[in-house]
Structures are given as C-alpha cells and as structure tokens.
C-alpha atoms as one frame of an Amber mdcrd trajectory, in Angstrom:
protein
  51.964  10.713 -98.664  50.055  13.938 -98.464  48.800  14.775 -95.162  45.275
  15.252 -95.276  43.411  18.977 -95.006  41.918  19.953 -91.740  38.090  20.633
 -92.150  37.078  23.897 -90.623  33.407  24.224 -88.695  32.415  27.408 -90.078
  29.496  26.282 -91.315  28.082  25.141 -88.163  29.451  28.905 -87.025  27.216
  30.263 -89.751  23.820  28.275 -89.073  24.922  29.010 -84.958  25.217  32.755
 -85.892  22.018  32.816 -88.483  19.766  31.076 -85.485  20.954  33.678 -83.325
  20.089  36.765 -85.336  16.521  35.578 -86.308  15.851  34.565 -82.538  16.939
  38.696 -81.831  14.943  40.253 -84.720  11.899  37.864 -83.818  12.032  39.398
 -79.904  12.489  43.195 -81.546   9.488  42.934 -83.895   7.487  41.306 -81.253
   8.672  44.341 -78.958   7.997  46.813 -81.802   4.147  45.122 -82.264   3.285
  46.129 -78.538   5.123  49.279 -78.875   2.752  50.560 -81.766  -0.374  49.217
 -80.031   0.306  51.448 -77.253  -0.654  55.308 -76.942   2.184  57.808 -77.391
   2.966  59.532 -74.077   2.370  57.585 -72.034   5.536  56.063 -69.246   4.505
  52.693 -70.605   5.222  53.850 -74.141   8.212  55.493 -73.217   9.603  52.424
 -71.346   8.767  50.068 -74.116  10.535  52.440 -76.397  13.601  52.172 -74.447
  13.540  48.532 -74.603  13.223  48.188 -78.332  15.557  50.885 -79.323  18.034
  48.580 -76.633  17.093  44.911 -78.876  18.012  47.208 -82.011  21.235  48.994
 -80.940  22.299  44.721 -79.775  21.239  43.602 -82.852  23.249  46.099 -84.661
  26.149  45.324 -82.351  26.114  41.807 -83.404  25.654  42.221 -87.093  28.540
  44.143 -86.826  30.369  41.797 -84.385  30.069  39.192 -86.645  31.162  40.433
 -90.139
C-alpha cells in the first residue's frame, strides 16, 4: 500500500496573507484621505505625511516579504 500524500495549508497561508494586506492598504488609504484634506505646510501635514509614507514603505516590505 501507498502511503497517503500529506496535504499542505497554503491555502489558509494565502487567505491569512490576502486578509492581512487589504487590512494594511485599507489603514494607508484611510491615512492618505486625511492627509489630502489637510493644508500643505503645516506640522500636522508634515506628521501625517510621515505616517503614511511609514504604512507604505511596511506594506511594500510585506509584499515583498511574502513573494
């Protein structure tokens, strides 16, 4: 007799890592929203810039993570 193949969970890896990247581009275009509906120069702008470039460089980090 044939032993029997061993089923691999990559799928629920897949739907774990899909949930995950929507969840972090939902927060960044949230971020980005309040970004543009502040005015430009100001330390509030600035700050908020620094955050969203920060959600886009760990997005980026985590596409790439997970290739």
């Amino acid at each position: 007799m044939r032993k029997q193949a061993k089923k691999t969970a990559n799928k629920g890896r897949k739907v774990s890592f899909e949930e995950k990247l929507e969840k972090m581009v939902n927060e960044y275009r949230q971020e980005k929203e309040s970004l543009a509906s502040l005015n430009e120069g100001t330390s509030e702008y600035q700050s908020q810039l620094d955050k969203c470039n920060k959600l886009f460089a760990n997005v980026e980090r985590f596409l790439n993570r997970n290739r």
